[in-house]
ChimeraX commands (.cxc) that place a marker at each C-alpha (Angstrom):
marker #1 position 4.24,-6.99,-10.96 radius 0.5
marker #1 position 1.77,-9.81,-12.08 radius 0.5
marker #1 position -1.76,-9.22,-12.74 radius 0.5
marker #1 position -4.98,-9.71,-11.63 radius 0.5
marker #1 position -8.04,-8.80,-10.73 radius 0.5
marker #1 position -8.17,-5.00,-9.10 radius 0.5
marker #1 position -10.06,-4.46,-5.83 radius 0.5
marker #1 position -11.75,-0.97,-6.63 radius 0.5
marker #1 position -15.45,-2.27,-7.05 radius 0.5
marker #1 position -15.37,-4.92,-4.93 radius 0.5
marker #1 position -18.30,-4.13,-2.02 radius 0.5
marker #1 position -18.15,-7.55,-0.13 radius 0.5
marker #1 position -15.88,-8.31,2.67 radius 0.5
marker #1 position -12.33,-7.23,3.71 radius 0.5
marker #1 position -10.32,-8.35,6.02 radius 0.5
marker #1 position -8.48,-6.45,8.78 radius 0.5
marker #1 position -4.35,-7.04,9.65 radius 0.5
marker #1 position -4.09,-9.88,12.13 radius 0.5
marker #1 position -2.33,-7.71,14.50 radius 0.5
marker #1 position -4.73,-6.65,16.74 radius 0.5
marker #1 position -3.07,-2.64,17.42 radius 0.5
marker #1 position -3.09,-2.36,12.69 radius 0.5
marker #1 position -6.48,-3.50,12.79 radius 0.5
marker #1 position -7.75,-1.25,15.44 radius 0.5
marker #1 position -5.71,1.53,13.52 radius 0.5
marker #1 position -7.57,1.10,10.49 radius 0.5
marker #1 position -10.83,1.08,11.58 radius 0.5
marker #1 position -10.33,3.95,13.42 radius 0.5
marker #1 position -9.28,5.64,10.27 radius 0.5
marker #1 position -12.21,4.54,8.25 radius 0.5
marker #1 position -14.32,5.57,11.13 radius 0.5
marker #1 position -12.49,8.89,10.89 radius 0.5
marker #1 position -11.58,9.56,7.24 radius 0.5
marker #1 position -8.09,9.74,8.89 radius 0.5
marker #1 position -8.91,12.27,11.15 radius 0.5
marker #1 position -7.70,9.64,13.92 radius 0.5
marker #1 position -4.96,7.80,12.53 radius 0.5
marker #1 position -3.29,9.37,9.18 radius 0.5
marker #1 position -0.70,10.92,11.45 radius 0.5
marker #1 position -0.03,8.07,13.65 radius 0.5
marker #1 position 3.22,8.72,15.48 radius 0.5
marker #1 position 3.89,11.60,13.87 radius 0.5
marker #1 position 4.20,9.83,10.29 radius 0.5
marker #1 position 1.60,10.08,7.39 radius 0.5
marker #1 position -0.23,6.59,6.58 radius 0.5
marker #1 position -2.90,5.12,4.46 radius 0.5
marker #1 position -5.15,2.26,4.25 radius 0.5
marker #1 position -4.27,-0.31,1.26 radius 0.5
marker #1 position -6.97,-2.77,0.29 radius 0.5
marker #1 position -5.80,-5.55,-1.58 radius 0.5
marker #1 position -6.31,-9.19,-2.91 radius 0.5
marker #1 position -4.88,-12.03,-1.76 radius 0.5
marker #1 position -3.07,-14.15,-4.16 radius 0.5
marker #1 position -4.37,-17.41,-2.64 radius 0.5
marker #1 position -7.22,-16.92,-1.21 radius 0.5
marker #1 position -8.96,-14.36,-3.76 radius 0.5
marker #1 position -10.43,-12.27,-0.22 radius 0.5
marker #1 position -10.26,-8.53,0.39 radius 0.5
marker #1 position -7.33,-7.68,2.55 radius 0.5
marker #1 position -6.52,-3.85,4.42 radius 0.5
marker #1 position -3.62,-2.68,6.16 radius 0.5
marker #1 position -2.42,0.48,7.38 radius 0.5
marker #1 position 1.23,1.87,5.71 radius 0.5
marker #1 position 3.44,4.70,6.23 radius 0.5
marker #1 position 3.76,6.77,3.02 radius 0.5
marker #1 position 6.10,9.52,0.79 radius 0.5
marker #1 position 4.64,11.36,-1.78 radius 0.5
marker #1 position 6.74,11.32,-4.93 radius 0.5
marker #1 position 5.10,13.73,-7.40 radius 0.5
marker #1 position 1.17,12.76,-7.89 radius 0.5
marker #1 position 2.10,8.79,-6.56 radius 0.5
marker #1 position 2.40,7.46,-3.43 radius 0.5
marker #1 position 5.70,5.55,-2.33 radius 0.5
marker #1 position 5.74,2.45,0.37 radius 0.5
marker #1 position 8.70,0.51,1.58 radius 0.5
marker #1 position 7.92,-3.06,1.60 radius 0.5
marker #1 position 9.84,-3.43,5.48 radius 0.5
marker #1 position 7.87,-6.11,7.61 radius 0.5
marker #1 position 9.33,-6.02,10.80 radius 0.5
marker #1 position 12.79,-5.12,11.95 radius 0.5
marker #1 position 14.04,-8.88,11.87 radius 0.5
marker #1 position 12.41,-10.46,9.17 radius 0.5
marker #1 position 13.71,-12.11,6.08 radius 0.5
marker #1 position 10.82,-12.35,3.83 radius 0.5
marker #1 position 8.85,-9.65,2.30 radius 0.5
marker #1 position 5.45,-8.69,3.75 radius 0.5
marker #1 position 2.22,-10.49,2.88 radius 0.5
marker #1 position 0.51,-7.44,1.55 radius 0.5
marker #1 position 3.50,-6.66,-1.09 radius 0.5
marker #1 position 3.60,-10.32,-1.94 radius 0.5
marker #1 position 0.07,-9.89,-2.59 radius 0.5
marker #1 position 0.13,-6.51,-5.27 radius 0.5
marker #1 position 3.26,-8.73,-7.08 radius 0.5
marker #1 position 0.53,-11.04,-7.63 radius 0.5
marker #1 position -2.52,-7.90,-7.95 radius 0.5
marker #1 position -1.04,-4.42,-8.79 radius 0.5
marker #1 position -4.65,-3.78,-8.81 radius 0.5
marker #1 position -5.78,-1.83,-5.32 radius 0.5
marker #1 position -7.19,0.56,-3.78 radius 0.5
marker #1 position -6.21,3.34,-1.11 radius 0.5
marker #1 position -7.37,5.68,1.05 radius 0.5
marker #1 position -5.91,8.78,2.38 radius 0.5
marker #1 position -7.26,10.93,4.73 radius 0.5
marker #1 position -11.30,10.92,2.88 radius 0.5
marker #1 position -9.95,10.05,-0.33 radius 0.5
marker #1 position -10.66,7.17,-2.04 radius 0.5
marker #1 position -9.24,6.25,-5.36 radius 0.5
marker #1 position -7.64,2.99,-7.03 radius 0.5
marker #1 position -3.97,2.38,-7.85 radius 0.5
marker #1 position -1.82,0.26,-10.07 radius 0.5
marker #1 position 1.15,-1.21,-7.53 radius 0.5
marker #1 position 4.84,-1.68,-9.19 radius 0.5
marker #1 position 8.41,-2.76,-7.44 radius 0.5
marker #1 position 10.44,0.68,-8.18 radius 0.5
marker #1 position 13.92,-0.49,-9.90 radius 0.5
marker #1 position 17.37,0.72,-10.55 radius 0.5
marker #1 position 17.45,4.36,-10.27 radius 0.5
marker #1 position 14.27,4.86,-9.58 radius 0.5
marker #1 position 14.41,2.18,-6.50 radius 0.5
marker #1 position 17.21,4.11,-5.34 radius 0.5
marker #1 position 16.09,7.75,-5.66 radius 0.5
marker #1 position 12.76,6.89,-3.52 radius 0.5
marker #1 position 14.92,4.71,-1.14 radius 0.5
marker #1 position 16.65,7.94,-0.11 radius 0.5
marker #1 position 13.59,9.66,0.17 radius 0.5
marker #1 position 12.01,7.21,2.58 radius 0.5
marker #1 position 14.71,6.84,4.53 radius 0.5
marker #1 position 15.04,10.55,5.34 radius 0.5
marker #1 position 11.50,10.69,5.97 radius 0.5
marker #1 position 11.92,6.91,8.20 radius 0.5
marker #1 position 15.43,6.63,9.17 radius 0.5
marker #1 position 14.52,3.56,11.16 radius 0.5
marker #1 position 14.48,1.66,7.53 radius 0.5
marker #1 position 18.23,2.34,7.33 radius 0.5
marker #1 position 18.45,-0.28,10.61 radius 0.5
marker #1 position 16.32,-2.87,8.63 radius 0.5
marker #1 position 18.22,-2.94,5.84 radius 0.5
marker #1 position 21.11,-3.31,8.49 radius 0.5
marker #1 position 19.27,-6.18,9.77 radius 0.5
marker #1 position 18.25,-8.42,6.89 radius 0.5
marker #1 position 19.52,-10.68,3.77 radius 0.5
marker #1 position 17.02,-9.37,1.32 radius 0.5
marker #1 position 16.79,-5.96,-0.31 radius 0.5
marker #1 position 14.11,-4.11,0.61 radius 0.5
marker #1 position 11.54,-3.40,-1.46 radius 0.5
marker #1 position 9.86,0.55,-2.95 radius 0.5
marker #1 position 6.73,-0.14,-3.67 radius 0.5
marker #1 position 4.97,2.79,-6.18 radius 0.5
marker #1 position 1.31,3.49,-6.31 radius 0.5
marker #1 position 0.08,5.77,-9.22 radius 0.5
marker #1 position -3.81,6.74,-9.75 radius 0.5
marker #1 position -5.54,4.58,-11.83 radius 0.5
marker #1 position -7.31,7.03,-14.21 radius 0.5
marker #1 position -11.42,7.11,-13.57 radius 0.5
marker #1 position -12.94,6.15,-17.06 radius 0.5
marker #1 position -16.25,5.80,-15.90 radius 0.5
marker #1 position -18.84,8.09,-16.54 radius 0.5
marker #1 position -20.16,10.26,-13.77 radius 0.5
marker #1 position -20.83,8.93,-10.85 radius 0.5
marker #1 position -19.92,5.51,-12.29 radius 0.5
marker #1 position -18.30,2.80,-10.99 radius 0.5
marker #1 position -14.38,2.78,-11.83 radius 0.5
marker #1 position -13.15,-0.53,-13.18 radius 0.5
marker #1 position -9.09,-1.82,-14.03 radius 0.5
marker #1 position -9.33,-4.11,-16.65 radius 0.5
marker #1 position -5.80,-5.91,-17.48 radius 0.5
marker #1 position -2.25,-4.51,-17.53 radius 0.5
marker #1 position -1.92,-0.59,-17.48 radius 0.5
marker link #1:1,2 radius 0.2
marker link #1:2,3 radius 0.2
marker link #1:3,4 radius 0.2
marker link #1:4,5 radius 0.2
marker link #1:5,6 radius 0.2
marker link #1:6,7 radius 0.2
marker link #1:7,8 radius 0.2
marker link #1:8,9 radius 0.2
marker link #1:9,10 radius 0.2
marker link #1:10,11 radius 0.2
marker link #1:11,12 radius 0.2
marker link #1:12,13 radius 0.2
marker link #1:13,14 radius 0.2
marker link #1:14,15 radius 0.2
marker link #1:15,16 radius 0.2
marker link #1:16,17 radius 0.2
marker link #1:17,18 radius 0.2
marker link #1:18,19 radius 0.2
marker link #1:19,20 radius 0.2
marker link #1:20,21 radius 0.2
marker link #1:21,22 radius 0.2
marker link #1:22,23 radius 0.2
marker link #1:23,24 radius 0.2
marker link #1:24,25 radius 0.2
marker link #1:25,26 radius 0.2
marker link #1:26,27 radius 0.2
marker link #1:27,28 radius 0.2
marker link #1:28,29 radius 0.2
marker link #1:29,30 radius 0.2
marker link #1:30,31 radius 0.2
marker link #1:31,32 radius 0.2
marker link #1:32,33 radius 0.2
marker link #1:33,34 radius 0.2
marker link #1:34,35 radius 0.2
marker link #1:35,36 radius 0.2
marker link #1:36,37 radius 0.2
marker link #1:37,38 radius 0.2
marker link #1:38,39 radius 0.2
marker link #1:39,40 radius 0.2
marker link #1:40,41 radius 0.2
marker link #1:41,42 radius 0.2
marker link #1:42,43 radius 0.2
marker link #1:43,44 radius 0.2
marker link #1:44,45 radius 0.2
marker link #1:45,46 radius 0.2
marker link #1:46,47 radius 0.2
marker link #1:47,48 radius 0.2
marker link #1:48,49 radius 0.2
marker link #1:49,50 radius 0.2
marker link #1:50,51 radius 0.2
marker link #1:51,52 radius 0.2
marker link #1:52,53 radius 0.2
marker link #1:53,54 radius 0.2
marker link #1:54,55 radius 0.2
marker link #1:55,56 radius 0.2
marker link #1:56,57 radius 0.2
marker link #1:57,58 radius 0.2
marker link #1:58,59 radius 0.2
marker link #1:59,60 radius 0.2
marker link #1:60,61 radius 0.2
marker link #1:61,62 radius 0.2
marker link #1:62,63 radius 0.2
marker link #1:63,64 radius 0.2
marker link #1:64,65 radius 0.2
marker link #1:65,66 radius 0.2
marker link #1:66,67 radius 0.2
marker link #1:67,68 radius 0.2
marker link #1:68,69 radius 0.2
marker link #1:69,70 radius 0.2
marker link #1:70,71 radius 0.2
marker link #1:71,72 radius 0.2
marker link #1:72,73 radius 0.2
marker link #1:73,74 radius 0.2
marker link #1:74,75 radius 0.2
marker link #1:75,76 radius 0.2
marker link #1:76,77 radius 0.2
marker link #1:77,78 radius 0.2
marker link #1:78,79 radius 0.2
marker link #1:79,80 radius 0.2
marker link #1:80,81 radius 0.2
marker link #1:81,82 radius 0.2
marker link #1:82,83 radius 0.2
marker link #1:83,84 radius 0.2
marker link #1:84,85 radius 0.2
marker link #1:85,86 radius 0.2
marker link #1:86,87 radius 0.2
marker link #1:87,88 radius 0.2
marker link #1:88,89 radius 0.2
marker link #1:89,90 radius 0.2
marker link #1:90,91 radius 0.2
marker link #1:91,92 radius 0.2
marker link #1:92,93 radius 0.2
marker link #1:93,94 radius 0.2
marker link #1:94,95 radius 0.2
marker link #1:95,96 radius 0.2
marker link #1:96,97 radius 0.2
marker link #1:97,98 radius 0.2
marker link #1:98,99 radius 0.2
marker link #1:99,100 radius 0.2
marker link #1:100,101 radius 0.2
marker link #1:101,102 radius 0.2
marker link #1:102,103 radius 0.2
marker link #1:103,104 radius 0.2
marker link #1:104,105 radius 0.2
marker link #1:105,106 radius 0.2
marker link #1:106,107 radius 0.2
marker link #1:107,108 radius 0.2
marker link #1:108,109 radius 0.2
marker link #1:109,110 radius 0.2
marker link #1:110,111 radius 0.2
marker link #1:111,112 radius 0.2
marker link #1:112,113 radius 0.2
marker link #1:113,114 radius 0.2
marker link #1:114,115 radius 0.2
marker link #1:115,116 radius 0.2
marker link #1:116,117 radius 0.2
marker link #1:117,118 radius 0.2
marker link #1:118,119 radius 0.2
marker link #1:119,120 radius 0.2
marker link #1:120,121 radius 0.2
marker link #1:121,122 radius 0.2
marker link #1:122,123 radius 0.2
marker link #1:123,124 radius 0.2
marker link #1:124,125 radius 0.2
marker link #1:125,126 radius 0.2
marker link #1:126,127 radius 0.2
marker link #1:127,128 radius 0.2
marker link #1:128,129 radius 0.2
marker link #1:129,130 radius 0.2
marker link #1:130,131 radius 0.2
marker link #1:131,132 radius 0.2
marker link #1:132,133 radius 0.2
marker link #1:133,134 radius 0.2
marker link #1:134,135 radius 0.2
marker link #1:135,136 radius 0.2
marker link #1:136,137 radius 0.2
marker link #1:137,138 radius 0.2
marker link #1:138,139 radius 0.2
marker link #1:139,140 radius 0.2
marker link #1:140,141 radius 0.2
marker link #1:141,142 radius 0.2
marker link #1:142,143 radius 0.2
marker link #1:143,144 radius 0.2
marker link #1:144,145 radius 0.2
marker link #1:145,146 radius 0.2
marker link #1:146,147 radius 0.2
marker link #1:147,148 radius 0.2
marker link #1:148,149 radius 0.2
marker link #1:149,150 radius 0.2
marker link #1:150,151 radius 0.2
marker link #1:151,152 radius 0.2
marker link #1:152,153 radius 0.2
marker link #1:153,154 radius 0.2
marker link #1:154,155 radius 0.2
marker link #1:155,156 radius 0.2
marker link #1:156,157 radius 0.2
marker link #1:157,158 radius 0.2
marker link #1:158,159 radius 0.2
marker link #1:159,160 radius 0.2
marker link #1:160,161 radius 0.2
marker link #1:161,162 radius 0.2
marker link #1:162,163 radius 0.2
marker link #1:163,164 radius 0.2
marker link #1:164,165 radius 0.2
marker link #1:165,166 radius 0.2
marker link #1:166,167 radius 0.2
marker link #1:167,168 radius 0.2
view
């Protein structure tokens, strides 16, 4: 993935998902430190903040997650019929820089495309945990993408702000 400039310190504004039901999702679950809405529908999810590759502004979404050893594993899906990847994947290609929150954590992460064997390993394991991404890949041209988020380590001192500066 590209680089950029992480979102971790960032204080001013994000933006919520354009769809009204993600948006209302996610601030329910920052309301809640997931309490309401880390099992939604019966399926684990966090909130990603990240930037946008055009406009430079704070974006937030809700996603489904695996857990694949100490990272977190997302499947870059948009909807059911769609031939083009999602806006917020498009966006960590651009920024692996972001942060996440699960459940009343809150820590940043370093985004990359999972490839080869390693794309194919965590495919399995998100389709057993989401069968419904074995219909999407049914349903569209492009191959799907595993997105991997891994801890950025906190360097700061204590208490300190944590900062990503260029390329892990």
């Amino acid at each position: 993935m590209g680089m950029g400039t992480d979102v971790g310190t960032d204080t001013g504004e994000v933006f919520d998902s354009p769809d009204p039901s993600v948006a209302e999702h996610v601030r329910r679950y920052l309301a809640t430190d997931g309490a309401s809405g880390h099992l939604e529908g019966g399926s684990p999810n966090l909130v990603l903040t990240y930037r946008g590759r055009k406009s430079g502004k704070r974006y937030r979404t809700g996603l489904f997650y695996g857990v694949d050893g100490d990272r977190y594993v997302l499947v870059a899906s948009g909807s059911a019929i769609t031939h083009t990847h999602p806006l917020w994947y498009l966006n960590l290609v651009a920024t692996p820089g972001a942060h996440v929150q699960v459940r009343g954590e809150h820590f940043a992460v370093r985004a990359h495309t999972a490839q080869g064997e390693e794309r194919e390993r965590l495919w399995r394991l998100m389709t057993e945990l989401a069968p419904v991404y074995l219909r999407y890949e049914e349903r569209t041209r492009r191959t799907i993408p595993v997105v991997v988020l891994e801890r950025v380590p906190d360097t700061a001192p204590a208490g300190g702000m944590r900062r990503v500066e260029g390329p892990p």
